[in-house]
C-alpha positions as CSV (number, residue, x, y, z in Angstrom):
1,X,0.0,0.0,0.0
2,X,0.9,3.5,-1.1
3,X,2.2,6.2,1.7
4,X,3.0,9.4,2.2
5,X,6.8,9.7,3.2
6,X,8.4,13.1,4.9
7,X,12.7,12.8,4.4
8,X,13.9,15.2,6.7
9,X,17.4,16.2,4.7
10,X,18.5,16.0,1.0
11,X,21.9,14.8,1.1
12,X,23.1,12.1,-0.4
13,X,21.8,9.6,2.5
14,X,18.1,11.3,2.4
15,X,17.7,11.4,-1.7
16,X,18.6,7.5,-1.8
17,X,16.2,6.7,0.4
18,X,13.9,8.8,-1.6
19,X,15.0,6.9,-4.8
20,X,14.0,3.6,-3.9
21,X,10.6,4.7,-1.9
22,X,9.6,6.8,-5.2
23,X,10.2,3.5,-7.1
24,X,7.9,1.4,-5.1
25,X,4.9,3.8,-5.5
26,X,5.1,5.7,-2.3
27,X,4.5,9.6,-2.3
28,X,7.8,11.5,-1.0
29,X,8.6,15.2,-0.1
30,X,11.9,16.0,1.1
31,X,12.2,18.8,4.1
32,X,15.9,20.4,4.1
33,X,17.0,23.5,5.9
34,X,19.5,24.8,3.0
35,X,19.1,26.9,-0.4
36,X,18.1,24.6,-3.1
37,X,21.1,25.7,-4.7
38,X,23.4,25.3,-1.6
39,X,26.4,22.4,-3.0
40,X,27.9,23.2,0.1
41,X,27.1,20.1,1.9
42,X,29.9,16.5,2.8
43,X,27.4,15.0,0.2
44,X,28.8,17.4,-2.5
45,X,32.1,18.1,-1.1
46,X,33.7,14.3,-0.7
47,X,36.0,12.4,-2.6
48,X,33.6,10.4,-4.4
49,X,35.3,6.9,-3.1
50,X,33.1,3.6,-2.9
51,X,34.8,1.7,-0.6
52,X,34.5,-2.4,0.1
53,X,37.9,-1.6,1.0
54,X,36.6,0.1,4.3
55,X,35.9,-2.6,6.5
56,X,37.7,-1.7,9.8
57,X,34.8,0.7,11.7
58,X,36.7,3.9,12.9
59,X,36.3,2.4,16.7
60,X,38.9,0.3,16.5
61,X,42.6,-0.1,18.5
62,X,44.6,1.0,15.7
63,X,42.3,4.5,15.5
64,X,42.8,4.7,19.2
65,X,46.2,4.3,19.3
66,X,47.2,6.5,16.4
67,X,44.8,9.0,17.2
68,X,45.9,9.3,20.3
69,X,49.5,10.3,19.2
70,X,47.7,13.2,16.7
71,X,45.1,14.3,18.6
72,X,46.1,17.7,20.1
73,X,48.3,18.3,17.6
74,X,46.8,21.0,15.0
75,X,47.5,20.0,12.3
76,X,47.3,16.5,12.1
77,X,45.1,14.5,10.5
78,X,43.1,14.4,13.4
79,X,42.4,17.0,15.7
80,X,40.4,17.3,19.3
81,X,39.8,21.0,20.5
82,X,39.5,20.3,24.0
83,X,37.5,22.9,25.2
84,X,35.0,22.4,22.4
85,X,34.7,18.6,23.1
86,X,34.0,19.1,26.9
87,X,30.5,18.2,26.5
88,X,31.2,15.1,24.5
89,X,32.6,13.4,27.3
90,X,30.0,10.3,27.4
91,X,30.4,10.1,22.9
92,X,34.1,9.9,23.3
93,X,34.3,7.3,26.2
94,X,31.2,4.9,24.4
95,X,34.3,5.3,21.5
96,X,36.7,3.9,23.6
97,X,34.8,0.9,24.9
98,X,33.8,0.5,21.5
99,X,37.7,0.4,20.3
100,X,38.8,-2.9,20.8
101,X,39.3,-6.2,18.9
102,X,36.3,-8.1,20.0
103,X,33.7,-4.9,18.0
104,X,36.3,-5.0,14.9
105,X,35.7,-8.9,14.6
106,X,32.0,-8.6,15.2
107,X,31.2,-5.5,12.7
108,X,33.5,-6.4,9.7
109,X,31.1,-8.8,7.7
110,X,28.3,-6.7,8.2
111,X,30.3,-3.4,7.3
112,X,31.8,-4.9,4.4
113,X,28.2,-6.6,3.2
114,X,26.8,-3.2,3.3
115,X,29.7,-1.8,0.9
116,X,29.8,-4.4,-1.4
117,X,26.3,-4.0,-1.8
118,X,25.8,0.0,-2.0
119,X,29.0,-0.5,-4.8
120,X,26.8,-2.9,-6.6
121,X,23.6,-0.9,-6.4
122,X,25.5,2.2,-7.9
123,X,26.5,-0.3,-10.7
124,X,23.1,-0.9,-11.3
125,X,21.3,2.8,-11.5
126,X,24.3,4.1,-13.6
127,X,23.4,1.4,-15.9
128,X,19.6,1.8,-15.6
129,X,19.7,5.3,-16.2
130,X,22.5,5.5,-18.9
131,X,24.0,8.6,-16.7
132,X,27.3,9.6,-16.8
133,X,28.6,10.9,-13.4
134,X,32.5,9.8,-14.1
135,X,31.3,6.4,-12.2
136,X,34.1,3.8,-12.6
137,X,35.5,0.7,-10.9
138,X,39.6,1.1,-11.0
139,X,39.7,0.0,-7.2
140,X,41.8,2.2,-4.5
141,X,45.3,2.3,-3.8
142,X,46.4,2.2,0.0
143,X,49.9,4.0,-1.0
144,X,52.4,3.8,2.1
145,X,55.5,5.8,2.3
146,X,57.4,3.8,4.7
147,X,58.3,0.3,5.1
148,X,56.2,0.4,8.3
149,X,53.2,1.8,6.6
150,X,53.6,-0.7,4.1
151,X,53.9,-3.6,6.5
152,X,50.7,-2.3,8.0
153,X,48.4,-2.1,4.8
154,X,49.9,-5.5,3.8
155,X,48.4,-7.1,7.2
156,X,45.1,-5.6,6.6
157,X,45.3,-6.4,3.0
158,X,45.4,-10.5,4.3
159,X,42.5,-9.6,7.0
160,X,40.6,-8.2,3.7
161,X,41.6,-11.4,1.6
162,X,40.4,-13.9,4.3
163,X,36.7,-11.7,4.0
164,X,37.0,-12.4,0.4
165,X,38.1,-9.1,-0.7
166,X,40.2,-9.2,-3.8
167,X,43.9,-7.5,-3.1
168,X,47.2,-7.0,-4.9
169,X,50.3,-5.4,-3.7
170,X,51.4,-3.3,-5.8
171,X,55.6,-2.7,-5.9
172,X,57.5,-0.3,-7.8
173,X,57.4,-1.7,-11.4
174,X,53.6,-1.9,-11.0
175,X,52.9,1.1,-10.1
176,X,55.0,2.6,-12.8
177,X,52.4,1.0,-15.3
178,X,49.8,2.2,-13.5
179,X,50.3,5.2,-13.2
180,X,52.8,6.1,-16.0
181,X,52.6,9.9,-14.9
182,X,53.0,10.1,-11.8
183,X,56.3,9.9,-9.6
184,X,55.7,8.1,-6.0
185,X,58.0,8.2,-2.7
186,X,56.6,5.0,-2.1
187,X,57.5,1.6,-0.4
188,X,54.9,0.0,-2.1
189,X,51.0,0.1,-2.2
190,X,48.4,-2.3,-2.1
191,X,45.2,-2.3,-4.7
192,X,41.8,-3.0,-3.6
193,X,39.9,-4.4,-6.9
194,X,36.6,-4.1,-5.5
195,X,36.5,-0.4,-5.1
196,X,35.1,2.3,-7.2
197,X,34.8,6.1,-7.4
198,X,32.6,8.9,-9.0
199,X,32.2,12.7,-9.2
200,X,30.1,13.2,-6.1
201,X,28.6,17.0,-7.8
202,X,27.8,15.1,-10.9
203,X,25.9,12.6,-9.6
204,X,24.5,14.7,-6.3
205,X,22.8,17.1,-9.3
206,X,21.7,14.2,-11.5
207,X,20.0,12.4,-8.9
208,X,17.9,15.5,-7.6
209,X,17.0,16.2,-11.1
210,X,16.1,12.7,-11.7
211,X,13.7,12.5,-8.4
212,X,11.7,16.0,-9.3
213,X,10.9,14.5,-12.6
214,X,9.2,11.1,-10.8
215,X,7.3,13.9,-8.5
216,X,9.3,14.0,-5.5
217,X,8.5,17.1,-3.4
218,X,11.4,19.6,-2.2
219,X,11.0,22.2,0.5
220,X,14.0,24.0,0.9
221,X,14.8,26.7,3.4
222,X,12.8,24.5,5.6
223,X,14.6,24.0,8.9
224,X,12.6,21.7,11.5
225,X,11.7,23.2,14.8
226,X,9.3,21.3,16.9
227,X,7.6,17.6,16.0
228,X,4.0,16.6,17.5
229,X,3.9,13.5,19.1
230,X,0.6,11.4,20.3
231,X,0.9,7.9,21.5
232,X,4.0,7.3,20.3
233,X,3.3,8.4,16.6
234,X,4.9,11.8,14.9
235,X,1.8,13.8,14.2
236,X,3.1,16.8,12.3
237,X,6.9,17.9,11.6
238,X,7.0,22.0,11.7
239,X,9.1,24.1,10.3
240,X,9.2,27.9,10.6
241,X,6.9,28.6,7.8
242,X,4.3,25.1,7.4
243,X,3.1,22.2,9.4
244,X,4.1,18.4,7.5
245,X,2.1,15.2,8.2
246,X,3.1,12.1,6.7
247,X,2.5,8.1,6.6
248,X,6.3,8.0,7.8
249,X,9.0,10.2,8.5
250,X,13.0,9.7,7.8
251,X,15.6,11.3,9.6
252,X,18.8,11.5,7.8
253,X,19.6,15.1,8.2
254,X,23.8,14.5,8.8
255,X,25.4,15.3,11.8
256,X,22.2,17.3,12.6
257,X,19.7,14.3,13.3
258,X,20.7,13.8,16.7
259,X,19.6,16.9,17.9
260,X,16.4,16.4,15.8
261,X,16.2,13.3,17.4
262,X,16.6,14.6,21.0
263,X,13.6,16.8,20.4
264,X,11.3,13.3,20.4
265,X,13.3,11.6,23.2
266,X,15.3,9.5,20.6
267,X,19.3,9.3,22.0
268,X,21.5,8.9,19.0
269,X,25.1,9.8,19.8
270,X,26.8,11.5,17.1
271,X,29.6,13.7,16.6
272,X,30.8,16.3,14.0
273,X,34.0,14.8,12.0
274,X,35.1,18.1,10.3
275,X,37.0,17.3,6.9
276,X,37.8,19.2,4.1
277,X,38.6,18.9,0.7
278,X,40.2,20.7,-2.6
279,X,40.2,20.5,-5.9
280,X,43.7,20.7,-7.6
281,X,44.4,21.1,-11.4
282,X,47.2,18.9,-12.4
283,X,48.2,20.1,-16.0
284,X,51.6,17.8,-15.8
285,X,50.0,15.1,-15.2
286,X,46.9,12.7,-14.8
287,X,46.5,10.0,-12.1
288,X,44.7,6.6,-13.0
289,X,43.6,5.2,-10.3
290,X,42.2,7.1,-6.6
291,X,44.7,6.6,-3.7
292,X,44.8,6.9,0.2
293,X,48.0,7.9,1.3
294,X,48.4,5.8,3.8
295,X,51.0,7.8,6.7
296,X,49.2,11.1,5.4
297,X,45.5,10.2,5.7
298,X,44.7,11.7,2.8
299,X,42.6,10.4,0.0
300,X,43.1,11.6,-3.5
301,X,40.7,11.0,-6.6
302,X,40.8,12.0,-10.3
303,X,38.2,14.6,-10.7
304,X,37.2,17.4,-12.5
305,X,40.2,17.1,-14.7
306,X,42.9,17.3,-11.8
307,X,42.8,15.6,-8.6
308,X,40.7,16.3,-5.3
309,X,42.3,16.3,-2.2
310,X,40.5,15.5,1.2
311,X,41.2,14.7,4.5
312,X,40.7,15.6,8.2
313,X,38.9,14.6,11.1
314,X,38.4,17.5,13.6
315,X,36.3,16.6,16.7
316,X,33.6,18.7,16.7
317,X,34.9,21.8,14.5
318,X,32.9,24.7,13.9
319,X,31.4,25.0,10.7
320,X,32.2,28.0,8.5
321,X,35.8,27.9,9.8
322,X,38.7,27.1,7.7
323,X,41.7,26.0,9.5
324,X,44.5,26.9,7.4
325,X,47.1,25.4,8.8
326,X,45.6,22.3,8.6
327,X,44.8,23.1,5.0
328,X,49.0,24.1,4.3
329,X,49.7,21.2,6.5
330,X,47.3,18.7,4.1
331,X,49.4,20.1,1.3
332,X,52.8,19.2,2.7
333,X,51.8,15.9,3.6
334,X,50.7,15.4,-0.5
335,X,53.8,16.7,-1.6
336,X,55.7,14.4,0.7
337,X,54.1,11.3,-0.9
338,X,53.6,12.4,-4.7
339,X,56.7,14.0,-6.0
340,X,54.7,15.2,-8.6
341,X,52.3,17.4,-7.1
342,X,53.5,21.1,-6.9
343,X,51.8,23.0,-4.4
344,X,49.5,25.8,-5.0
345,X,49.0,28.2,-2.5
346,X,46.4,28.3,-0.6
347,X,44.9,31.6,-1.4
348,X,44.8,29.7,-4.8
349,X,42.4,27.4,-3.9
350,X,38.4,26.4,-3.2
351,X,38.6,25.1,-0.5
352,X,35.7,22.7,0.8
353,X,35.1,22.5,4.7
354,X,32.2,20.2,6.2
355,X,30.5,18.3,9.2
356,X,30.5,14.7,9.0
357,X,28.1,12.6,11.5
358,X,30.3,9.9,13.4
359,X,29.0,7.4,15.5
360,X,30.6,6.1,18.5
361,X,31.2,2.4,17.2
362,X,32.1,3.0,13.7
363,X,28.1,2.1,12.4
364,X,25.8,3.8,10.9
365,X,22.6,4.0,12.4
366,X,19.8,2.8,10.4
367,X,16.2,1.6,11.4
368,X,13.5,2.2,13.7
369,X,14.1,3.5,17.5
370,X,11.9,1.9,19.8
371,X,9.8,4.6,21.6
372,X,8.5,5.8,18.0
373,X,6.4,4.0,15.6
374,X,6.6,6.1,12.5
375,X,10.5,7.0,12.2
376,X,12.6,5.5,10.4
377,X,16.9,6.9,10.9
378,X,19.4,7.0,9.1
379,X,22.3,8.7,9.8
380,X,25.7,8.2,11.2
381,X,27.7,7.3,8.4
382,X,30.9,9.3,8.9
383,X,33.1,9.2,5.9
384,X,31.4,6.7,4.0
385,X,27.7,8.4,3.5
386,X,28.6,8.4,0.1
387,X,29.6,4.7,-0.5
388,X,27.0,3.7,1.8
389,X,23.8,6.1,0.5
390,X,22.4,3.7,-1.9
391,X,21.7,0.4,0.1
392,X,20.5,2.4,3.2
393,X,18.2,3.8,0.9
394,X,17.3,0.2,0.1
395,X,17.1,-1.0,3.6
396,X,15.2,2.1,4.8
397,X,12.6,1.1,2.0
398,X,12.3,-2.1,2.9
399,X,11.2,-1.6,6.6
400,X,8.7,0.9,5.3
401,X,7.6,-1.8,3.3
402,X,7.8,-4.1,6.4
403,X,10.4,-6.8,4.6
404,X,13.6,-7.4,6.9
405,X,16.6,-6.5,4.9
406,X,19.1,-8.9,4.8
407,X,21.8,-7.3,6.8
408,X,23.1,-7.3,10.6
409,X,20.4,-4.7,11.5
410,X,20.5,-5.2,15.0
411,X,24.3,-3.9,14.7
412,X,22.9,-0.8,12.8
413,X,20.0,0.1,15.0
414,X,19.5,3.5,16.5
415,X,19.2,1.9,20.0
416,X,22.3,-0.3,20.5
């Protein structure tokens, strides 16, 4: 049976969701609290990576002990403003207890099902809809300066190989035919096969276009104030200038859904990753294949003609605020790694800042909290709302159509 659906947010988590409920006959309308032509969003603003590769959650020993060495240093990949974090106290220590071996081992099949999955689902609606959005499958290079860092990706690349995930090292020679353009200072690198990549802006634009053509319903410049509750339904959704009622309402407004969620007694522990990204021509030179450089933390993709860079996880950084030595300091670490890449200078560049929503264990969460009948979340997804957007669309339409997805939900669900 057909219903009406309210999507609170139109990122790239939000308009997937939309995409599959618009396919099965439901009545959407999307409710987002930016300009319709605000790009400005992590949805827009990534590097485009679909990941298989990623299936270590963030709350995991290695994070903790790295992080831990980088964390109050300003310029490192990742950052903690004390002061600003004060009041995330009980976020950061449900990340601890969630940092050990016994969660990695439990949450790796179900976080690499989900990515394998969400890769294959953009396989299949770039071929349904004969749309080019520079979607292609040349897998991911983990590229490690050091013999150390290359020891290190090598051991994951056997934990990957015993979940069935296709992996080559790459030496010296290899790389050389890869990528015939580049010069490395690399030890070595290992490819992941499985992984893909695509222009996030192409495909953000197309897909928005795509769902106003099958009669999906925008209301932008809509920020939600207040929801009406009765007996444990949502009864209306306001906003500063209407009132929304709907069958079923989806939250997956970012790293803003957990105050949203708060409002209607829903916990959902998130915190703002801030990241940025950059967009660098490279008129030398092309590069082949996208890469994470491994010691730097820094993923690089072919787009736009030149390469995008993007990197950074600052705890709870203020949007709006550009951080520029971190930005100089994302540039020295690129140079470092690719001999090729001459720096521009900063004032040179667009540079990209945003707000990703991190959950505590590494998750997302995705399904229906217990204390509300008629809301569905989605959120948490950290840096992989982009690889993962399609198949929580798919899942999220399947519980409104009251089918159990074939996945680890209880692992995913907003009340763990």
């Amino acid at each position: 049976m057909a219903k009406k659906i309210l999507i609170v947010g139109a990122g790239t988590i939000g308009l997937h969701c939309a995409y599959y409920l618009i396919r099965n006959g439901h009545e959407v309308e999307v409710i987002d609290a930016v300009a319709e032509n605000d790009h400005s969003g992590c949805s827009y603003g990534n590097c485009g990576l679909i990941v298989p590769s990623h299936f270590i959650p963030i709350a995991s020993p290695a994070m903790l002990k790295s992080g831990f060495t980088m964390l109050f240093d300003t310029k490192s990949p990742v950052h903690l403003p004390l002061l600003a974090n004060v009041k995330n106290t009980p976020w950061f220590l449900k990340f601890m207890a969630s940092a050990n071996s016994g969660h990695v081992n439990r949450v790796m099949p179900a976080l690499l099902q989900l990515n394998v999955e969400s890769r294959q689902l953009y396989a299949d609606i770039v071929e349904e809809q004969a749309v080019d959005v520079g979607f292609e499958k040349k897998g991911l290079l983990m590229m490690a300066s050091t013999q150390k860092g290359l020891e290190e990706e090598l051991e994951l690349a056997r934990i990957a190989n015993r979940l069935g995930i296709l992996t080559r090292e790459i030496d010296d020679s290899a790389l050389r035919k890869m990528e015939p353009d580049v010069q490395f200072n690399a030890e070595g690198a290992v490819l992941y096969e499985s992984d893909g990549h695509l222009n996030p802006q192409k495909y953000m634009l197309w897909l928005k276009t795509y769902l106003l053509k099958q009669g999906v319903v925008f209301h932008h410049n809509s920020k939600v104030c207040k929801f009406d509750l009765f007996k444990g339904k949502i009864t209306g959704v306001h906003t500063r200038e209407a009132m929304f009622t709907a069958d079923e309402i989806v939250l997956a407004a970012g790293v803003f859904s957990s105050a949203l969620a708060k409002m209607i007694g829903v916990n959902l522990p998130l915190i703002a990753g801030k990241g940025y990204s950059m967009d660098v021509p490279t008129p030398k030179w092309n590069l082949n294949t996208p890469l994470i450089l491994s010691e730097a933390k820094i993923a690089v993709t072919p787009m736009n003609g030149g390469i995008r860079l993007g990197s950074g996880m600052e705890f709870n950084g203020k949007p709006g605020q550009v951080r520029h030595k971190r930005v100089q300091a994302m540039l020295n670490r690129t140079a470092g790694a690719i001999q090729s890449f001459e720096q521009p200078g900063i004032e040179e560049l667009n540079i990209w800042e945003g707000l990703r929503p991190v959950s505590y264990d590494g998750l997302p969460y995705i399904g229906r909290p217990r204390n509300i009948q008629n809301l569905i979340v989605a959120a948490g997804h950290a840096m992989m709302g982009m690889s993962l957007a399609p198949v929580t669309g798919k899942i999220v339409s399947e519980l409104i159509e009251g089918q159990k997805p074939e996945f680890a939900m209880e692992l995913l669900h907003p009340n763990r």
